[in-house]
C-alpha positions as CSV (number, residue, x, y, z in Angstrom):
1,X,176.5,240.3,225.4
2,X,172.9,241.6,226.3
3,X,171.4,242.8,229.7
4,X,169.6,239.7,229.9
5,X,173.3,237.0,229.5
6,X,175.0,239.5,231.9
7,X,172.4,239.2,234.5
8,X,172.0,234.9,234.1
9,X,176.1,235.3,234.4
10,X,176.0,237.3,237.5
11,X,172.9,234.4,238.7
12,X,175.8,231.5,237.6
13,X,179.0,233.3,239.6
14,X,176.6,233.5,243.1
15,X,175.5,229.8,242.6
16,X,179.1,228.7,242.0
17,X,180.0,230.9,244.8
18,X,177.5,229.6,247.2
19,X,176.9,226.0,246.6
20,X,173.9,225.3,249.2
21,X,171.6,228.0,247.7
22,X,168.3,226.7,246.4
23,X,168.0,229.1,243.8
24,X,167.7,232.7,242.6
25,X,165.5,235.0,240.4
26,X,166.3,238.2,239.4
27,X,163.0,240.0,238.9
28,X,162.2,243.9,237.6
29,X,160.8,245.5,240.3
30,X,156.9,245.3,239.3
31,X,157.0,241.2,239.4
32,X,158.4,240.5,236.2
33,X,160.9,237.5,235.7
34,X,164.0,239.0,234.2
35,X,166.3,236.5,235.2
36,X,166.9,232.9,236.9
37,X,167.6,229.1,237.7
38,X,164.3,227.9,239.7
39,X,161.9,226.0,238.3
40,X,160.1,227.2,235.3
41,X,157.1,226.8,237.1
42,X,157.7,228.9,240.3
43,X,159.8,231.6,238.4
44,X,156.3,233.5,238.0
45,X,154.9,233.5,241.5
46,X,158.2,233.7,243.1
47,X,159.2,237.2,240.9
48,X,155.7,238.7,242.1
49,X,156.3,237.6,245.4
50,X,159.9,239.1,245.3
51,X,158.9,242.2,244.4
52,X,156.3,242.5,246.6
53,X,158.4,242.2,249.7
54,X,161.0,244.6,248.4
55,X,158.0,246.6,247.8
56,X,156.7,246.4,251.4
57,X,160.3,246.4,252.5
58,X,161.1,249.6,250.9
59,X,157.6,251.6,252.4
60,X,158.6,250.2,255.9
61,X,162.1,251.6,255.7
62,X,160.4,255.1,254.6
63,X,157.4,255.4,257.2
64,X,160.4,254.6,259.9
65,X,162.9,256.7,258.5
66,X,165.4,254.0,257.9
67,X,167.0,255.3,255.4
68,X,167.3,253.5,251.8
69,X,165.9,250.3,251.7
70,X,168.5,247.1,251.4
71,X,167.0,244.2,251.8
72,X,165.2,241.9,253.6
73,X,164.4,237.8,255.1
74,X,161.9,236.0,255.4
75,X,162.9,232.5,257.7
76,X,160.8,229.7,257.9
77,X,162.1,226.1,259.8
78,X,163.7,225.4,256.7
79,X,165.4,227.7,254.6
80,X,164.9,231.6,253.8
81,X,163.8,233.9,251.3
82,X,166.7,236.8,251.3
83,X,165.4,239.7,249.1
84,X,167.6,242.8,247.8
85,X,167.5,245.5,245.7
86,X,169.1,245.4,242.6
87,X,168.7,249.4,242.1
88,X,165.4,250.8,241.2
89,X,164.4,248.8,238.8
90,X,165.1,245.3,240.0
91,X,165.3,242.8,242.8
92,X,168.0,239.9,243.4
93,X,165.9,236.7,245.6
94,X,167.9,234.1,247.0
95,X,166.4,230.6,248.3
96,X,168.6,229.4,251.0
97,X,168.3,226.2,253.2
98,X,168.3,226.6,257.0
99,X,171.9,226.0,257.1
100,X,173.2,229.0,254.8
101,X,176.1,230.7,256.1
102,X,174.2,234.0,255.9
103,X,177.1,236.3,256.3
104,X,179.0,234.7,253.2
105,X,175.6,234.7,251.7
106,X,175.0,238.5,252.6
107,X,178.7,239.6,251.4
108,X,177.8,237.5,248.1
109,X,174.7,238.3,247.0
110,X,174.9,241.9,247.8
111,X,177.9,241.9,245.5
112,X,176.1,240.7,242.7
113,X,172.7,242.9,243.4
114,X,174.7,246.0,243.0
115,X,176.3,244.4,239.6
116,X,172.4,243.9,238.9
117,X,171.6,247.4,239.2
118,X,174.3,248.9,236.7
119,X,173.2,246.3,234.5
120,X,169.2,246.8,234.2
């Protein structure tokens, strides 16, 4: 199985995990697509846009001394844009409706970021 099948199973076991989600990309950490089930159309712009908050994310943590950086949300009126890191290389994004349960979400996803990162 290559890199590539592991990480689109990974994607499969959080959507069957967490019915409501909207979708999820698995990106490297440079804006590439790597991985996902959005629309063919979006997976571009959304994996530039995913690794540009974890990018942001991760100088924040540093210039505050937060430590390693995690992950982070964006919330709008209807749904959220949860972005984690998936080990240096990559990032996990998650497009959630307003309703999520975001600590089942959270326990989840991390889960499968940290897969993410042994894979890639």
């Amino acid at each position: 199985m290559t890199d590539v099948e592991r990480v689109q199973q990974a994607i499969k076991a959080l959507r069957s995990s967490m019915r409501d989600i909207a979708g999820v990309m698995v990106a490297s950490s440079d804006g590439l697509t790597l991985a996902h089930d959005i629309d063919e159309k979006e997976a571009p712009r959304t994996a530039a846009m995913a690794a540009t908050t974890v990018g942001l994310g991760r100088r924040t943590v540093d210039v505050f001394g937060h430590g390693t950086f995690q992950e982070t949300i964006t919330r709008g009126t209807d749904g959220y844009l949860i972005v984690y890191s998936a080990g240096p290389k990559a990032v996990l994004a998650v497009l959630a409706p307003s309703k999520a349960n975001l600590g089942l979400l959270h326990h989840e996803a991390r889960r499968v970021a940290a897969h993410i990162a042994t894979v890639i």
